[in-house]
MISE-323489 format. One record per residue (C-alpha): residue number from 1; residue in three letters; x, y, z. Coordinates in nm, 3 decimals. Example, Ala and Ser with C-alpha at 12.3 -4.5 7.8 and 13.67 -1.06 7.14 Angstrom:
2
<atom n="1" res="ALA" X="1.230" Y="-0.450" Z="0.780"/>
<atom n="2" res="SER" X="1.367" Y="-0.106" Z="0.714"/>
This chain:
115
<atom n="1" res="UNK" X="1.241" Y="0.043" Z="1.988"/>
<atom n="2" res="UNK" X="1.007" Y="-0.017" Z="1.697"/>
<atom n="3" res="UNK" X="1.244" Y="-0.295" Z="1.547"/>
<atom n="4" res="UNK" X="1.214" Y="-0.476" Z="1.831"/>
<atom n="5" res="UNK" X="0.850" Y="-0.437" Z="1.900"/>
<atom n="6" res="UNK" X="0.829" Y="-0.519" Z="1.533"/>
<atom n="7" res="UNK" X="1.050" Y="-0.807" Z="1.588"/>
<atom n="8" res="UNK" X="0.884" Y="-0.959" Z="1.892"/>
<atom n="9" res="UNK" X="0.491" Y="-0.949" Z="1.739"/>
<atom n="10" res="UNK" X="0.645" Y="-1.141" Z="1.450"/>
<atom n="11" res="UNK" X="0.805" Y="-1.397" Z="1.708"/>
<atom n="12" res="UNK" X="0.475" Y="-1.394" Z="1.868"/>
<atom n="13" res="UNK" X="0.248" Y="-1.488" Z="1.567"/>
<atom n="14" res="UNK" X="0.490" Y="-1.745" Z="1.451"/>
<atom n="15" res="UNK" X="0.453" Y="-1.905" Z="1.788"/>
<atom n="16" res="UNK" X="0.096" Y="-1.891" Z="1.761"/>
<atom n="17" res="UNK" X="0.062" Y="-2.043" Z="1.394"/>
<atom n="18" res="UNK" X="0.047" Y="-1.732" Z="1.237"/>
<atom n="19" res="UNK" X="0.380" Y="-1.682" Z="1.077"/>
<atom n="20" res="UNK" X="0.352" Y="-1.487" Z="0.751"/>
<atom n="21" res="UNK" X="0.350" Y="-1.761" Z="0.435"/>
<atom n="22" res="UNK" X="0.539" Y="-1.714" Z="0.089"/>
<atom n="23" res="UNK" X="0.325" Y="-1.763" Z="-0.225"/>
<atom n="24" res="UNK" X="0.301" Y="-2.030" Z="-0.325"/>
<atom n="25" res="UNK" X="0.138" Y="-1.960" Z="-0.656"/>
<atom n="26" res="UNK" X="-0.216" Y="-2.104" Z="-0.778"/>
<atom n="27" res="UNK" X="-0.525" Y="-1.912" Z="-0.626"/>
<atom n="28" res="UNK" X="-0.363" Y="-1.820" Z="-0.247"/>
<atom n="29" res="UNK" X="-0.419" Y="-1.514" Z="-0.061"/>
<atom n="30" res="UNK" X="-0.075" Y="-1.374" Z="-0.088"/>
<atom n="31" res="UNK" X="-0.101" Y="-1.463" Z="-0.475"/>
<atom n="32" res="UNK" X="-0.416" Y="-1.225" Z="-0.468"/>
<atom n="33" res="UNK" X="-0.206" Y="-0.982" Z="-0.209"/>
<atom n="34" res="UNK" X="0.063" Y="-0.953" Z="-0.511"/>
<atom n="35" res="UNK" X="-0.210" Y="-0.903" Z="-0.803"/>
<atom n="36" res="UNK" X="-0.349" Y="-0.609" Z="-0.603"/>
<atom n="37" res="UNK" X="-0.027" Y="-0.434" Z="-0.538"/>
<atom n="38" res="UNK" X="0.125" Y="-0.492" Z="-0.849"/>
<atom n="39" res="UNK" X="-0.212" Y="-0.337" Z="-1.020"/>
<atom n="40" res="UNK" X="-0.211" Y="-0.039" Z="-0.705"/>
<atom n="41" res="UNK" X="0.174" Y="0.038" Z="-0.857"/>
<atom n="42" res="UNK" X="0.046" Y="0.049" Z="-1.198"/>
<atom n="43" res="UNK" X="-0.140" Y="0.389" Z="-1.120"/>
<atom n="44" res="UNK" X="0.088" Y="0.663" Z="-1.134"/>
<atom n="45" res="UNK" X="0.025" Y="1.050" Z="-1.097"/>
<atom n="46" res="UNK" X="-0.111" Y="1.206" Z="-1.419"/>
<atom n="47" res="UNK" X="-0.268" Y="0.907" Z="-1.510"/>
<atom n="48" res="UNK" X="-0.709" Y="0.975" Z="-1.539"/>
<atom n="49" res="UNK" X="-0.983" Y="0.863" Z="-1.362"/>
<atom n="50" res="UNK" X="-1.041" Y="0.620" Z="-1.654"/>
<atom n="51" res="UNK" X="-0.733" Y="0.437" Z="-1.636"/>
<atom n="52" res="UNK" X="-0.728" Y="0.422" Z="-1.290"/>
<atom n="53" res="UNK" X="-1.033" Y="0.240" Z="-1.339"/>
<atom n="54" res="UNK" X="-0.916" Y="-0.022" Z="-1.508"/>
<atom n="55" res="UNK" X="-0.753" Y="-0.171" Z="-1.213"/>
<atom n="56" res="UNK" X="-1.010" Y="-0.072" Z="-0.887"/>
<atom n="57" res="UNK" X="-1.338" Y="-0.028" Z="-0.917"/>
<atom n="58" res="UNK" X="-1.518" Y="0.291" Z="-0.732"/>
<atom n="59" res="UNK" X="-1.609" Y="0.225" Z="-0.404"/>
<atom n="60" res="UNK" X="-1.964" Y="0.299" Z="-0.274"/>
<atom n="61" res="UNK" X="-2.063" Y="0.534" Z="0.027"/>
<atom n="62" res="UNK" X="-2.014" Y="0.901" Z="0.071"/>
<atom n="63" res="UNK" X="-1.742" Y="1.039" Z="-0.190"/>
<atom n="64" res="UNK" X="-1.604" Y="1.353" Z="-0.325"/>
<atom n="65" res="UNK" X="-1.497" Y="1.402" Z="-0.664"/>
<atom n="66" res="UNK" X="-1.140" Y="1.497" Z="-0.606"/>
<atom n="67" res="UNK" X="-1.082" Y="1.176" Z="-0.320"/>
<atom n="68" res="UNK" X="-1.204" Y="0.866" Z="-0.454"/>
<atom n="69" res="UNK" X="-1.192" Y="0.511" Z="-0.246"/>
<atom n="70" res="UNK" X="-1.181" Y="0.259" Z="-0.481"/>
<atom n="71" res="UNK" X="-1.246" Y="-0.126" Z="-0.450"/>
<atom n="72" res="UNK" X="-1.007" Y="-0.427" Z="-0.572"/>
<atom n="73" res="UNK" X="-1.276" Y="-0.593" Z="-0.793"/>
<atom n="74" res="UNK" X="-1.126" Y="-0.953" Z="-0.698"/>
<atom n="75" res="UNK" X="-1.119" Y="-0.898" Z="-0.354"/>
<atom n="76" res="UNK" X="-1.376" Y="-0.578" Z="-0.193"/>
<atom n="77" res="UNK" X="-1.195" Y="-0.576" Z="0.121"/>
<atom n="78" res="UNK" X="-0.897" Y="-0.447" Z="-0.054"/>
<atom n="79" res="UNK" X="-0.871" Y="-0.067" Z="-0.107"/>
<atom n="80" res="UNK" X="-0.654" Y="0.263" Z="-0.255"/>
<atom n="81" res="UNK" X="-0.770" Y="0.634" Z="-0.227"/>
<atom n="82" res="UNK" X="-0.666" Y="0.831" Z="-0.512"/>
<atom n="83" res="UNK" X="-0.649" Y="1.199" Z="-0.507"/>
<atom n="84" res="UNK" X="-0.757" Y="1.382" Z="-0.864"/>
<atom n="85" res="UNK" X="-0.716" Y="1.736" Z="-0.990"/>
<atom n="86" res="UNK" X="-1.057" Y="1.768" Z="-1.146"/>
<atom n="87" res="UNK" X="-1.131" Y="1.863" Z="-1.472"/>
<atom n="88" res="UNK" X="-1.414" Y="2.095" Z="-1.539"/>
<atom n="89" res="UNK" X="-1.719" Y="1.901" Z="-1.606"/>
<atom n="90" res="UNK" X="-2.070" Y="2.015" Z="-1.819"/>
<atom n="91" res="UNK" X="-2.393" Y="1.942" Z="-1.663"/>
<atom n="92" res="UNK" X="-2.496" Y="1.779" Z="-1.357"/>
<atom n="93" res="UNK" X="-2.117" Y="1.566" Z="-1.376"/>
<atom n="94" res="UNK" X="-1.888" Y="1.611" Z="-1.082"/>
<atom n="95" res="UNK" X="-1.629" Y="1.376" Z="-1.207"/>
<atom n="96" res="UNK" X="-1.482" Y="1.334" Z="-1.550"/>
<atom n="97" res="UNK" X="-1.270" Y="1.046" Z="-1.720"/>
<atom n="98" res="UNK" X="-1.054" Y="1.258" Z="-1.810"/>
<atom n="99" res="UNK" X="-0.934" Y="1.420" Z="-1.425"/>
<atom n="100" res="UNK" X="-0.597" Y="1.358" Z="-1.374"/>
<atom n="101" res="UNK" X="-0.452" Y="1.184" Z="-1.088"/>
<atom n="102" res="UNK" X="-0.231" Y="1.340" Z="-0.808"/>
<atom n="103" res="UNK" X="-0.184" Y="1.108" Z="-0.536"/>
<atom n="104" res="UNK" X="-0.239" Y="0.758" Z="-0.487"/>
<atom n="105" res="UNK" X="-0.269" Y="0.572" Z="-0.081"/>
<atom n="106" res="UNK" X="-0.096" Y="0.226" Z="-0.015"/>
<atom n="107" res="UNK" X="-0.337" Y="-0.036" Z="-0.008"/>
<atom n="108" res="UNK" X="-0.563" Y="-0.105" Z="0.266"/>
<atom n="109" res="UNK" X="-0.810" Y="-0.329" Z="0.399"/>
<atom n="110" res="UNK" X="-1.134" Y="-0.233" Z="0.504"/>
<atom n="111" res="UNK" X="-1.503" Y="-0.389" Z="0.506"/>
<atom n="112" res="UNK" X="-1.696" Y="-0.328" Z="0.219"/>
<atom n="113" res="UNK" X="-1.910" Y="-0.035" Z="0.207"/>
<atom n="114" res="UNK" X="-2.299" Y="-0.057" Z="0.201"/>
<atom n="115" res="UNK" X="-2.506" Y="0.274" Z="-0.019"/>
């Protein structure tokens, strides 16, 4: 049943121009679609917060130090929450480079957040 529901909304957006496109290289939205996911598979559990952040960039609004939303920096609709097992930090820190990850969401798209 969800094949075919799949099948006909497909059917439907090709008939109304909408048909999904192939890259076609150069500077086009899928091309930017690929970067992201291709840098989202890069992160990998056990990897840290600091390598993590090579790829995404942290995500404003309300956020807690083991469940990060982070940002796509060439795109800030695109998104990936990562879960971390938190090191213990000194001071007034709640995260550290160095917290390892455990869990990493597909990418999403959402609006930018506003702090």
């Amino acid at each position: 049943m969800k094949t075919a529901a799949a099948l006909l909304a497909i059917a439907l957006l090709s008939l109304a121009g909408f048909a999904p496109r192939q890259a076609t290289g150069g500077s086009s939205p899928c091309s930017l679609a690929q970067q992201a996911l291709a840098d989202a598979g890069r992160i990998q559990p056990g990897m840290t917060r600091r390598e993590v952040e090579k790829y995404f960039a942290y995500d404003g609004g309300a956020q807690f130090p083991n469940n990060a939303r982070y940002t796509y920096p060439k795109c800030n609709y695109i998104k990936v929450e990562v879960e971390f097992d938190v090191a213990p930090t000194r001071g007034s820190e709640l995260t550290s480079p160095g917290d390892k990850v455990t869990k990493v969401s597909k990418l999403f798209i959402d609006y930018p957040v506003k702090d």
